[in-house]
N, C-alpha and C positions, 0 to 999 in steps of 0.2 A: 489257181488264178494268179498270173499277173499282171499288174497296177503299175501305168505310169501316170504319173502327177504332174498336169501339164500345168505352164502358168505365159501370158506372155503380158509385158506391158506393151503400151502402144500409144499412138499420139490423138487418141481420143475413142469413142464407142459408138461409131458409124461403121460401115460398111467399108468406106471408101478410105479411112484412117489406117496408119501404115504400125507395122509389127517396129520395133524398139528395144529391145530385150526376152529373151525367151527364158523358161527355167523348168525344168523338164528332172524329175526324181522316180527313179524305178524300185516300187517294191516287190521282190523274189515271192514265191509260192512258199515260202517258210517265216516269210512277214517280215525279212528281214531290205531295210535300205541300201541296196547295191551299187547305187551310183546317183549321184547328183549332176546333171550336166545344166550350165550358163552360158549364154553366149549374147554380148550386147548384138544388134540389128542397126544397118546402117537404111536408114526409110529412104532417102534420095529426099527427103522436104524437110523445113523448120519443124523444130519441137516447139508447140508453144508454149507459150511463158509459165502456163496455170500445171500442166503436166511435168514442167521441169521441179517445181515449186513441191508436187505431193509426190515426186518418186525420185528426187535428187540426179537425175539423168539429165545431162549436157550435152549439148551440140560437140563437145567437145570430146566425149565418152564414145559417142557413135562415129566419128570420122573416120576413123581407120576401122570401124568394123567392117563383119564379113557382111555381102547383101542378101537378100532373100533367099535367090535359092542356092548361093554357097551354103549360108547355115541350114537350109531344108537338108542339104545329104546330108550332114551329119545326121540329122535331127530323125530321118524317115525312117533308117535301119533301127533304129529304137522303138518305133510304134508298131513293132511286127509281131504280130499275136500279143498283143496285152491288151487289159482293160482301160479307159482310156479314164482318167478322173480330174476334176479341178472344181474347187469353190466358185458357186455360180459359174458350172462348166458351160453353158450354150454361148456366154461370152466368149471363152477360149476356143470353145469347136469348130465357132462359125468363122473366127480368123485363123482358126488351122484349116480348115475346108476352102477357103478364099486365097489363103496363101499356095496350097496344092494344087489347086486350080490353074494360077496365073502360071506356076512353075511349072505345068505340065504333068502334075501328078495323079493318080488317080484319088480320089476321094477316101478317106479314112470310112472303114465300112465293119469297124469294131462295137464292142458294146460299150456305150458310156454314162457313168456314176457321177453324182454328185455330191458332196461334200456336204453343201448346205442342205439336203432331204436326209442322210445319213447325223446329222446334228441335231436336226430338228426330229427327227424318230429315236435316238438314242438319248438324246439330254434336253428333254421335253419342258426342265425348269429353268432351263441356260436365260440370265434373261436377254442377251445378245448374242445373235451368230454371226456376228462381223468378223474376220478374220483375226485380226491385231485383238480384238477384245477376248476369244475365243481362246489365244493362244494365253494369253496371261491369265485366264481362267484357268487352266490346265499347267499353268507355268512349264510348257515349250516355250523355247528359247526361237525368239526371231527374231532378228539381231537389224534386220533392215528392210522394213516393212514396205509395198510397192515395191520392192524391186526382185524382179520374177524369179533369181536363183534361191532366194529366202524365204517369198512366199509359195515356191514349190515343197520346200522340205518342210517349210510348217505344213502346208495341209496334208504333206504324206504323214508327218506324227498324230497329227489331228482325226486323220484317214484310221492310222490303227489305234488309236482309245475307239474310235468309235465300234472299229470290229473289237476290242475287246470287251466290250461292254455287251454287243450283241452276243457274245458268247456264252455270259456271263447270263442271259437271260431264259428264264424256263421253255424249255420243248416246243411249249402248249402255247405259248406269247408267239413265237416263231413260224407255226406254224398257222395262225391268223395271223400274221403279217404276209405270209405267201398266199393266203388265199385274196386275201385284199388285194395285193398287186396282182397276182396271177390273173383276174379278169381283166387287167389294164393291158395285156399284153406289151409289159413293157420292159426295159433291162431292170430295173427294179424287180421285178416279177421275178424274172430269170434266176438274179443276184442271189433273192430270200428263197428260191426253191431249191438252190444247191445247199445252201446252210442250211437247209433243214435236210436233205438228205444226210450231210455228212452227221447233224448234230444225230439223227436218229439211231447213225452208226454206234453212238457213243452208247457207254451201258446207262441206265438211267439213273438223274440226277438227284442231288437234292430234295426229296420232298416234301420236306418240314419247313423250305424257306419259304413257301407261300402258299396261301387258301387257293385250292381250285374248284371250279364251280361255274358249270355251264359253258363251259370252253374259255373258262380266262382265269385271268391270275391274279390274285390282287397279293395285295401285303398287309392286309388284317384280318383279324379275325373275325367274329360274330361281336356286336358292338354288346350283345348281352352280357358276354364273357368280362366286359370292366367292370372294375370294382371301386366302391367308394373307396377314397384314399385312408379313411381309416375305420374301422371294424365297428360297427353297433356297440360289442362288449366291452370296448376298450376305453378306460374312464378318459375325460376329456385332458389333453396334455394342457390346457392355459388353465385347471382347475388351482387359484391359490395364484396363478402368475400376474404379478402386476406387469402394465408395459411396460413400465423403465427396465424391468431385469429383463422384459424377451426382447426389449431394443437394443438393450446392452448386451444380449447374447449373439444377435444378429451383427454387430457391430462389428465385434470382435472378432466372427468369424469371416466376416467381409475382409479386413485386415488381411486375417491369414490368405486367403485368396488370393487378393488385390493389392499389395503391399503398397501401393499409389496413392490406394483408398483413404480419404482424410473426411473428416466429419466437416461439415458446413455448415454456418450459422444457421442461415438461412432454410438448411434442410430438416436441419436438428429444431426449430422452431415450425414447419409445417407438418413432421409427426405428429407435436404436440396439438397445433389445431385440430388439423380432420382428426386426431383420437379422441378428443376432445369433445366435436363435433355429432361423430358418431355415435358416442356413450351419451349425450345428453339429449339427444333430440334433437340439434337444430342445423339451420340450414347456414352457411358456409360461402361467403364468397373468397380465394385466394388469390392473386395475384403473385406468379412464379416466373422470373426472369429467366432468361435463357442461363442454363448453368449450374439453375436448382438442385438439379435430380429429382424434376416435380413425380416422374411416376415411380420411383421408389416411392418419395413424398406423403404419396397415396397407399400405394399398395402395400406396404410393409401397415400403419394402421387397420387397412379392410382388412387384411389378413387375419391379425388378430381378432378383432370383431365379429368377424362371422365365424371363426373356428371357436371362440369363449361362449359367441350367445346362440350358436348353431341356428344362425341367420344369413342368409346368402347375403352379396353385398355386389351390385351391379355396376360395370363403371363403363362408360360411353363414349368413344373418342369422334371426332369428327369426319378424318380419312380413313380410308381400309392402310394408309401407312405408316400410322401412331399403332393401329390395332398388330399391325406383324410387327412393328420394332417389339413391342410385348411380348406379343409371343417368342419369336427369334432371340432376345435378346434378354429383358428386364426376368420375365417367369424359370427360365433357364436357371440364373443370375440366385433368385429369391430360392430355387428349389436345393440349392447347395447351401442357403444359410439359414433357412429358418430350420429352426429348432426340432420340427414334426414334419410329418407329411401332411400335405394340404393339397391341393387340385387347383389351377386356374383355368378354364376353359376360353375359347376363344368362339363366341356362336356370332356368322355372320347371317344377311338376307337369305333365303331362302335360294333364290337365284344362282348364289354362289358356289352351289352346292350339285353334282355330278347324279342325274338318276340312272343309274347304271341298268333298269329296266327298257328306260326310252335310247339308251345307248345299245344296245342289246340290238333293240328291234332295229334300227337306222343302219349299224353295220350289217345285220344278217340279211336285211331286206335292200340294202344300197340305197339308202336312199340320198342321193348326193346329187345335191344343185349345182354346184361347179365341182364337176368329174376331178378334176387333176390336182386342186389345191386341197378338196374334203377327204382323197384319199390318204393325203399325208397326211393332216389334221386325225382323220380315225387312227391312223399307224401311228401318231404320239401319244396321242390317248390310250391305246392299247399297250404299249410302254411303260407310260405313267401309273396304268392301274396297279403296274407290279411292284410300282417302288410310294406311292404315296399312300398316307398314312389318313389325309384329311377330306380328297376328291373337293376341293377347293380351285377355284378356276383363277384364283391372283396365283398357283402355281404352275401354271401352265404358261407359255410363252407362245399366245396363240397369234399368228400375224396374218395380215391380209384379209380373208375373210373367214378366218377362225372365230371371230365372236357372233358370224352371223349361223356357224355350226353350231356353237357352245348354246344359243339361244334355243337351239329343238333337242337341247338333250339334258338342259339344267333342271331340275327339280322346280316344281312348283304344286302347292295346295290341293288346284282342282284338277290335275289327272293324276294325283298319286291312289295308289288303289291300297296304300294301306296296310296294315295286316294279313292282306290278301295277295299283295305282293311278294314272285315267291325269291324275291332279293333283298326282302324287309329287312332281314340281321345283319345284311350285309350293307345297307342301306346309307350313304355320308350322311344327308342330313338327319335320321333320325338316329347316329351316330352321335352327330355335335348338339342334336336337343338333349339326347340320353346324357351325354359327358356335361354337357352345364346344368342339368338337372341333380347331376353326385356332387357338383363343385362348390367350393368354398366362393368362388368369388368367379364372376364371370364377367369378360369383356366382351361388351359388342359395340355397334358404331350408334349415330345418334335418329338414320333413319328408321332404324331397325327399334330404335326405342317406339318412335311414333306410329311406326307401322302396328308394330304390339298394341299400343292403344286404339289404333283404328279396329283392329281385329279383336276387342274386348276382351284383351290380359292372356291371347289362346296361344301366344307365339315364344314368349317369354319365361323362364321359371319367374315363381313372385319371386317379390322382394319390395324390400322396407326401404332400403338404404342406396343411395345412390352418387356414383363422382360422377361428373361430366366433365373432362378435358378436352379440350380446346373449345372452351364456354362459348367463348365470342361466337362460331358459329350458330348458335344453341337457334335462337329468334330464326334466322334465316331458313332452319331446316323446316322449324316447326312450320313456318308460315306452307311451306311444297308441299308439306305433309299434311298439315291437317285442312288444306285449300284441296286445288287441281292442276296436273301439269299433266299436259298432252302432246304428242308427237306424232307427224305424217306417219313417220315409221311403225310407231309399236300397232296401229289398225293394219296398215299394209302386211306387218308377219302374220298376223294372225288370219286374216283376209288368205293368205298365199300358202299357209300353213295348210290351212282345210281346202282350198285349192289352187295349185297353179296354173295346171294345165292337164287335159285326157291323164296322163300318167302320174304327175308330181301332185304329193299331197296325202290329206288325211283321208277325203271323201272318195280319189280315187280309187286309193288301196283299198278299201272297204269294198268298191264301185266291184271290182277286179275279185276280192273274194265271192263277194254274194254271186256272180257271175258263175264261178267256176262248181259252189257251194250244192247248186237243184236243190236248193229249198222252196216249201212251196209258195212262200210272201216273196221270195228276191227279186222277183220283176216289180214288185209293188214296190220293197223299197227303193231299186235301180231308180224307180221313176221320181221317186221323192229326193235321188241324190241328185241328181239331173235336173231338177227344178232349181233346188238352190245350188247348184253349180251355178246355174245360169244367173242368176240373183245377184250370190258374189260377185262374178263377172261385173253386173252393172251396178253394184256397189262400189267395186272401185274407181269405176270409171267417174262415180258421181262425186267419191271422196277426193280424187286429184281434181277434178274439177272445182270441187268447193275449197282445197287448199290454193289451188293457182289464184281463184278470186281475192281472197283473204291475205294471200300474199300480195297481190296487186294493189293492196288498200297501204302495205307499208313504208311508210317515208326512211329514205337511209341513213343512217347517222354518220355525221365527217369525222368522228375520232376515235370510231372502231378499225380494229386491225380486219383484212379482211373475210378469212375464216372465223371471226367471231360470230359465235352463235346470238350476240345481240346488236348484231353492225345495221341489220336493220328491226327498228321497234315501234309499237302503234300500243299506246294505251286506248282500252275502247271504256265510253263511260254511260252507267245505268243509263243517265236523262241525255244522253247525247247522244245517237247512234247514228252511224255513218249513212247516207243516203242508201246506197246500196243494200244496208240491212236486212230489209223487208223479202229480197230476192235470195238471199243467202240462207236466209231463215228458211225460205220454202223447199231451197236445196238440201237442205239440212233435214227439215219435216219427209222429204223423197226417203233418205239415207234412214228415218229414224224405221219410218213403214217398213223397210225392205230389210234392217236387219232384225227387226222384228218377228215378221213373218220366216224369213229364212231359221232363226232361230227356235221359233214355236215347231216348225219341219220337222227339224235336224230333230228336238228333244222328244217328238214326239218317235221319230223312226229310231233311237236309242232306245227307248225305252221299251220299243215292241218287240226290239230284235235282243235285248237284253233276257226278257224274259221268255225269250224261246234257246237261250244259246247258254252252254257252259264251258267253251273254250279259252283256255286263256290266253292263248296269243289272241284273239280276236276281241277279248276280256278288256285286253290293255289296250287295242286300238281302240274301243268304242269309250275307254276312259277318257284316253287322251282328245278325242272328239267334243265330249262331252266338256272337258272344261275346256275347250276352243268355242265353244259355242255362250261355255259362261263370261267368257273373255269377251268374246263379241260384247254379249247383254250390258256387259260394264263399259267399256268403251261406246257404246248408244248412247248408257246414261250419262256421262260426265262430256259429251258433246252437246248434248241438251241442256244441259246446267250453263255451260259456256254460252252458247248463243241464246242465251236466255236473255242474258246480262243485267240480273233484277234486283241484285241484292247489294244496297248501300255500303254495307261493312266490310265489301270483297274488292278489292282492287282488278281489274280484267288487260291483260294484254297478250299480246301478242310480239314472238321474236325470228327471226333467222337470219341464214348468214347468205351473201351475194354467190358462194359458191353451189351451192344445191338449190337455190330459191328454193321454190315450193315445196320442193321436197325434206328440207331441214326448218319447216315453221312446224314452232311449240306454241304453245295455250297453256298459259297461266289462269287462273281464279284462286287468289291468296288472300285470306283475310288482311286486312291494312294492321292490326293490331289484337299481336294474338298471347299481350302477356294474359290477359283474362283466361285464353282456355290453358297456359305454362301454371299458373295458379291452381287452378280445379286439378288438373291431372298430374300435375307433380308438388306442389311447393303445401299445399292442403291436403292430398294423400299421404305422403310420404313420411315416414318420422325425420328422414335427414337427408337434405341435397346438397354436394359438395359441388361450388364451382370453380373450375380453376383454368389458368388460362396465360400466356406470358401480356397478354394487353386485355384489362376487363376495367381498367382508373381509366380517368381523364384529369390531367392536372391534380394529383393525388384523392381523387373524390370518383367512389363506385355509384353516384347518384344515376348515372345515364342507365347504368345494366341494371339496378335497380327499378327504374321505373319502367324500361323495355321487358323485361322477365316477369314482371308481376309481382315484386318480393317487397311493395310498398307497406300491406299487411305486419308480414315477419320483420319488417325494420321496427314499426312504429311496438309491435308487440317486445322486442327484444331477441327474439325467435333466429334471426338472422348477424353472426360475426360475418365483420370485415377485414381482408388484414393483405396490408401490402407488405410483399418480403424484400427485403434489404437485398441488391445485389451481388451474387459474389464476386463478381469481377469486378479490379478496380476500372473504371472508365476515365479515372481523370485520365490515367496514365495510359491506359488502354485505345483510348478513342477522342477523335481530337474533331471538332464540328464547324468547320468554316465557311459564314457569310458573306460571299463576294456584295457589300452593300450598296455600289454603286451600279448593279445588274441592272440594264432594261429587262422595262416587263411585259406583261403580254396581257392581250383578253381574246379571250377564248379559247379555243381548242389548236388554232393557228398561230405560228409565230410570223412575224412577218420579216425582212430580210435583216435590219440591225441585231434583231434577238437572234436568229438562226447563225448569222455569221458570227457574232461573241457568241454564243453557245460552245457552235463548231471548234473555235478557238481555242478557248479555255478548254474542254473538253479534250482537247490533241493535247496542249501543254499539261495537263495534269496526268495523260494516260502515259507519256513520256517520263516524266517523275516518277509514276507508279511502275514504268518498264509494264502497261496493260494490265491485268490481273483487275478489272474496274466494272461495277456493274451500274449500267447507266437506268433508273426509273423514272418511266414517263406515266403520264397519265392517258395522255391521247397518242392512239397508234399514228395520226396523221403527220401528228411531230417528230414521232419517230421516223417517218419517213422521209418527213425534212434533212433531218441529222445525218441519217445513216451514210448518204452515198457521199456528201461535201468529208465525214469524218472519215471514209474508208481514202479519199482522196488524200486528207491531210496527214493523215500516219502511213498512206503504202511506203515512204521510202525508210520509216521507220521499223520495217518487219513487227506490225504489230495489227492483228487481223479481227475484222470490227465483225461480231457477230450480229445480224439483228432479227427478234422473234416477227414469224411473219412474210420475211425477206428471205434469210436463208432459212432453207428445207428443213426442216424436223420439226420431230413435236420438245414440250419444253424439256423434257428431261435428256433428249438426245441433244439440245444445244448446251445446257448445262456441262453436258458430259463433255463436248468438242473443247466448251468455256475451258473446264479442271485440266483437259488433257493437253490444250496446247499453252506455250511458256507462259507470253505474252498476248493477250488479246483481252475486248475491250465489249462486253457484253449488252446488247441495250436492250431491254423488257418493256412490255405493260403491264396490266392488270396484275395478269395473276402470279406475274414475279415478286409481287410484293410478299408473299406469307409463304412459308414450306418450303423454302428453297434455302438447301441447308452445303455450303460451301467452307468448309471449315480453315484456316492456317494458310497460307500462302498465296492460296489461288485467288484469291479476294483482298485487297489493301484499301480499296477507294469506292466509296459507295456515291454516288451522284445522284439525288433528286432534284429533277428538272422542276414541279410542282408541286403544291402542297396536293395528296390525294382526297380533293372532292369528288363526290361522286359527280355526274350529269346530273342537274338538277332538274333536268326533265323524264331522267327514269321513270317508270309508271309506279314504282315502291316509292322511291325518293318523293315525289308530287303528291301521292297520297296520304304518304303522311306526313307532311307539311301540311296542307289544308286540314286535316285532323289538329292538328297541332293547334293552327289560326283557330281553328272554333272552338278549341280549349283554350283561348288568348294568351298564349304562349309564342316566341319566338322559336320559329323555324330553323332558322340558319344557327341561333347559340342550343337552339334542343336540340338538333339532329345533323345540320352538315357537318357543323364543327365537332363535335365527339366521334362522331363516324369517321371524318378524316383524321384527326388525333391519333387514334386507333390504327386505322391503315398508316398511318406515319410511324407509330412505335412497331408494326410488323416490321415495314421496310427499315429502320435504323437495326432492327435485330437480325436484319442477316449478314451483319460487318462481324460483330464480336463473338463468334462461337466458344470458342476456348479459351482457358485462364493463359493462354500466351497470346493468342490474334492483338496485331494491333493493325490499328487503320482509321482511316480518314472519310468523314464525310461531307460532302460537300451539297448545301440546299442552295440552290439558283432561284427562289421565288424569296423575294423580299420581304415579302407581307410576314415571314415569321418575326422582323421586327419592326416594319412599320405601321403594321395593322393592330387595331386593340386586340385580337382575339390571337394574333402571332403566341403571344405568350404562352397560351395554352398548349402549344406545340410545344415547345423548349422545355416547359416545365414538366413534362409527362412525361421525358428523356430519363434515363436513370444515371443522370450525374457526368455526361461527358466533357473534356474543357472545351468551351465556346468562344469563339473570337469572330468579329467580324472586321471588313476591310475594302480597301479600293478593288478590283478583280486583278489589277496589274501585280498585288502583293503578295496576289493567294499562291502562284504556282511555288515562288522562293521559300514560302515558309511554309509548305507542305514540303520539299525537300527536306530543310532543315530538322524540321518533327520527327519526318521517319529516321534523319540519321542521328536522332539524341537517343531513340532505343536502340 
């Protein structure tokens, strides 16, 4: 085979847009690069400005180029018997096919490859297949990114990692990947059926580098085969060790390691709590600033503690991306210094987790909803199986509609068959229950805590002792969890799952075996699939139905962004129900009947055809049916609990966003106040709960997380330390916080035009001092949209490119990334830029808070517990907006100072931080930055000044 690597740029991605540079790279049959050919393209029209701008090509560049079909001769004797390839190639094909055309050529009628399916099936954890990001993954040299002679030869290097990887990969992997494409009749197909003829030529491989089993490969073994990390007979290694000598051994060795490594006040005082903490019983709140090393902090104590009292020690984080920094990073880190061997397991939801039985049946049987994108989605996976160790779906880089694959093949409760399953040893998740069941200390996240309680202790190993990091979430999980949250979606998979149509589905496939089966009940059951076939049917129909209505009840909020999943909200109240009620109710009553009946059917035709049948491909269809149907029964009942709306102590709303309407309303039912059941199920169970968290004070007093958590009790008994840690950065010097004092202000979620136009202004002057590098936080997306397009006006001639969430395309971590990666640009966020958003040195100097972050005080949580509050005769706004925003305030100030070197400026635009009595609270809950306030005409000169005194 040979490979030419086409690339062309062009003055836009229409049809009727003219070629601009071409860049064309041929790889020989021995893989090696034999020529690179470039040639600018003179189009005969303007380049406009935005295309000059991302591929540095000039009017000036193309003048004396050659035209279209001068550069075609060159170009055509080149495409003569090769394989045709380019990154996202149907873009280049279709302007080489349009260019031959006009030129008179005949149409390219070779085989053609893609770069990005060859990425996406070879390096199945990339978590980017952009080109420029790709290359610096692989550290290929592309030296001038959009411009077609540079990104030809990268994706020709790009082209062979990926063939040598495929090479690199078992027989048996190879050979189901040809069969997968081979039914597509497609060059893919073609591709993977020559490499497996040649690979078979080869004499046989490797066979110790992977488990084979059932036609595939994985990369582990039998999960029976692990071993506790240390031996039964082996006397306990912390037998006689006090902490101070295993901290001091740890230490030490960190040193030799880390020669960087310097002990911390700060850190060296939160050993001693949580060890502290954990030996005596009690419960623990800490306060750890950015900079701690809070989960050293933690885990070097649990460590100890559960390998001396051989007591597991659980610790909870809030994202699944605190739970992989752990793993990837801190557990690595801790297994080269502690003293012994010890285990830290990492067990997520259940969900997350790959059943390679329901994987099995899906590729053997095709069953693929969208042909073209699930075949490569299976071809990664079948990849992945060879190289991952955990069958965990945050290592997959599934795009498109890869999560709605990942969804019919993940592991869950009620159709795992068990024991019985004959890929149980092989099994991820009862891999990762078996490995945190040996371990000394096991990490999972904070739903998965609540989940375990709902499912009565069956999901989790015990345990005594418990950290929870990032606290502050703690309230907010618990309430989703231990209330109700419903979605259009998760009824309609399930709905779709057991049937989509005559072919697609659970009840078909069944429908289709008993069919072919001449058993003598199959007509009976045929007629029983057939009935609730029909059912589902006008079950969904009744379910869109009753979400369109429900949607139609929602008033829209003016200072959500517009894909916010709460841009429109409807709290619904016990003694108040919406006129319509009574009619929705009866729709609802339709839906309860019909999955009812449907499901009495269903469990009765399982169970008949169970005890006539012992096959086990049909074993695992009628499992996986079986809990489709228990899925139904549960989604009945928590639809019925909702439109019930009976219960005083549960707050009820309803949310979606304007772009799916009906189709993206959730259902809430969340207790108003759930430190009472945080109480019972943790803080009065447990001998010891650590919490810890870089924002859990308000103006140095944990009274607020105290009385939302339930730890009212353990204060008054003594049961509960508190301790805020000093931080280690200095911030006089570090972070400088300027009040422009004579700022207009604003009411409401609108500015009106003196605040927008002094915003705008300040805002350009300041992002100019900063040279961009500035993350702007709003509170209302409305105002961001104010800003956005007057600020991109005011800095274009400043080459300084204003991002905004919402506005421009991406989700937030892809604008983050656009943020880090260009010089100069000037970031603006809502909501959820405030926490987790980790930008460390350079890329960030100038933090801007537009408002103080309160919430909406008409949220249907926010309103609830405010009237809770009132009839405790307590103030609302000093119990709960003010700490709550506090809170969100010290997130957003913590994503300025990451490192003992970041310095930078923050700038608050709402005055009220010092002309209101409650401002103070802000400022003081700061950890020590220098504050100055001033006229706004003073602020831009002496934010200059500050940054050039460091």
């Amino acid at each position: 085979m040979k490979f030419a690597v086409l690339d062309f740029e062009t003055t836009g991605n229409q049809s009727a847009d003219e070629i601009i540079q071409v860049g064309l790279a041929i790889i020989e049959e021995d893989l090696t690069i034999s020529r690179v050919y470039g040639s600018y393209v003179n189009p005969g029209v303007e380049i406009p400005p935005f295309i000059t701008q991302l591929t540095g090509i000039t009017e000036a560049d193309v003048a004396d180029a050659p035209s279209l079909e001068e550069m075609l001769m060159e170009l055509v004797p080149m495409l003569d018997d090769v394989v045709l390839v380019g990154h996202n190639v149907a873009f280049d094909f279709n302007f080489l096919q349009n260019a031959l055309d006009r030129s008179g050529y005949l149409p390219f009628s070779g085989r053609i490859l893609d770069t990005l399916d060859f990425l996406k099936i070879c390096f199945p954890s990339l978590t980017s297949y952009q080109l420029s990001q790709v290359t610096s993954h692989f550290e290929i040299t592309h030296d001038r990114p959009h411009q077609a002679d540079s990104d030809a030869l990268a994706t020709a290097y790009v082209l062979l990692k990926c063939l040598d990887e495929l090479n690199a990969l078992p027989l048996i992997t190879l050979q189901r990947l040809s069969e997968l494409f081979g039914e597509e009749d497609s060059d893919l197909g073609w591709f993977f059926d020559g490499l497996c003829q040649m690979k078979e030529q080869e004499p046989i491989q490797d066979l110790n580098s992977h488990t084979f089993y059932r036609q595939l490969a994985l990369a582990v073994e039998d999960w029976i085969e692990m071993k506790p990390p240390r031996e039964e007979s082996d006397d306990n290694p912390l037998t006689g060790v006090e902490f101070e000598d295993y901290l001091g051994e740890i230490q030490k060795r960190l040193k030799s390691i880390m020669p960087q490594y310097e002990e911390r006040e700060p850190q060296s005082i939160m050993f001693d709590e949580v060890m502290n903490a954990l030996d005596k019983d009690k419960h623990l709140l800490i306060e750890a600033g950015t900079g701690t090393g809070k989960s050293l902090g933690y885990l070097i104590p649990s460590i100890y503690q559960s390998v001396k009292q051989q007591q597991k020690v659980m610790v909870s984080t809030h994202t699944i991306n605190l739970q992989e920094q752990l793993r990837e990073r801190d557990i690595p880190l801790l297994t080269q210094v502690v003293p012994f061997p010890f285990k830290a397991a990492v067990f997520k939801g259940r969900q997350h987790y790959l059943c390679l039985r329901k994987f099995e049946n899906k590729i053997n049987r095709r069953e693929f909803f969208n042909p073209k994108e699930d075949v490569i989605t299976a071809a990664q996976m079948i990849v992945w199986l060879a190289q991952t160790q955990d069958g965990d779906d945050e290592e997959l880089n599934l795009g498109g509609r890869g999560g709605d694959f990942w969804e019919t093949v993940s592991s869950d409760s009620d159709s795992c068959l068990g024991r019985g399953c004959p890929w149980f040893r092989k099994c991820y998740y009862h891999r990762a229950k078996h490995e945190a069941g040996i371990a000394d200390v096991v990490i999972t996240n904070h739903s998965k805590l609540f989940t375990d309680v709902k499912a009565g202790h069956q999901l989790l190993p015990s345990y005594e002792r418990l950290v929870i990091d990032e606290a502050h979430h703690l309230e907010d999980v618990a309430g989703k969890h231990l209330g109700l949250h419903m979605k259009y979606f998760s009824v309609v998979h399930t709905l779709t799952r057991l049937y989509r149509d005559g072919r697609n589905g659970q009840l078909p496939t069944l429908r289709q075996q008993l069919q072919s089966s001449g058993r003598e009940r199959a007509s009976e059951w045929i007629t029983a699939i057939d009935r609730i076939s029909e059912d589902l049917v006008d079950i969904k129909e009744d379910w869109d139905k009753l979400n369109e209505s429900l949607f139609g009840l929602l008033p829209e909020r003016s200072d959500a962004s517009p894909g916010d999943a709460g841009q429109y909200v409807l709290r619904l109240q016990p003694s108040k129900w919406p006129q319509e009620w009574e009619t929705l109710k009866a729709l609802e009553n339709r839906i309860h009947v019909k999955i009812s009946e449907s499901v009495r059917r269903g469990e009765k035709m399982l169970s008949e055809y169970k005890e006539d049948e012992d096959d086990y491909s049909a074993d695992s269809l009628i499992t996986d049916l079986s809990g489709l149907f228990k899925d139904l029964a549960s989604e009945r009942d928590d639809l019925r609990t909702f439109m019930n709306l009976n219960d005083e102590t549960v707050v009820y709303w309803m949310e979606a966003s304007g772009h799916f309407r009906s189709k993206s309303l959730q259902m809430y039912a969340v207790p108003v106040d759930v430190s009472k059941q945080l109480k019972e199920l943790f803080f009065d169970k447990k001998k010891s709960v650590i919490l810890t968290s870089a924002t859990l004070s308000v103006d140095k007093s944990f009274q607020y997380m105290i009385d939302n958590l339930g730890l009212q009790e353990d204060q008054e008994s003594g049961r509960l330390e508190t301790v805020q840690l000093p931080s280690p950065f200095n911030y006089r010097d570090q972070a400088l916080l300027v009040i422009p004092r004579d700022f207009p202000s604003v009411k409401g979620s609108v500015g009106d035009a003196v605040f927008v136009n002094t915003l705008v202004q300040s805002l350009a002057d300041a992002a100019i001092a900063t040279h961009g590098r500035m993350l702007v936080l709003f509170t209302s997306y409305r105002m961001l949209r104010q800003v956005h397009e007057p600020l991109k006006n005011a800095l274009a001639s400043s080459d300084i490119t204003v991002l905004g969430q919402g506005v421009d395309s991406g989700s937030r971590s892809k604008l983050i990334r656009r943020f880090q990666d260009s010089s100069a640009s000037v970031l603006l966020g809502t909501s959820s830029f405030w926490e987790g958003v980790d930008i460390p040195g350079e890329a960030l100097t100038c933090l801007a808070i537009v408002r103080l972050p309160f919430q909406p005080p008409n949220h249907p949580m926010v309103e609830a517990k405010s009237e809770l509050l009132q009839r405790q005769k307590k103030n609302p706004f000093m119990k709960l907006s003010v700490p709550q925003a506090v809170i969100r305030f010290k997130q957003g100030f913590g994503r300025l100072v990451r490192t003992a070197n970041d310095r930078g400026i923050v700038i608050v635009y709402d005055t009220r931080v010092i002309e209101s009595y409650y401002g103070k609270y802000f400022l003081y809950s700061l950890p020590g930055p220098k504050m100055e306030h001033m006229n706004t005409e003073n602020m831009v000169p002496r934010i200059s000044e500050w940054l050039h005194e460091g």
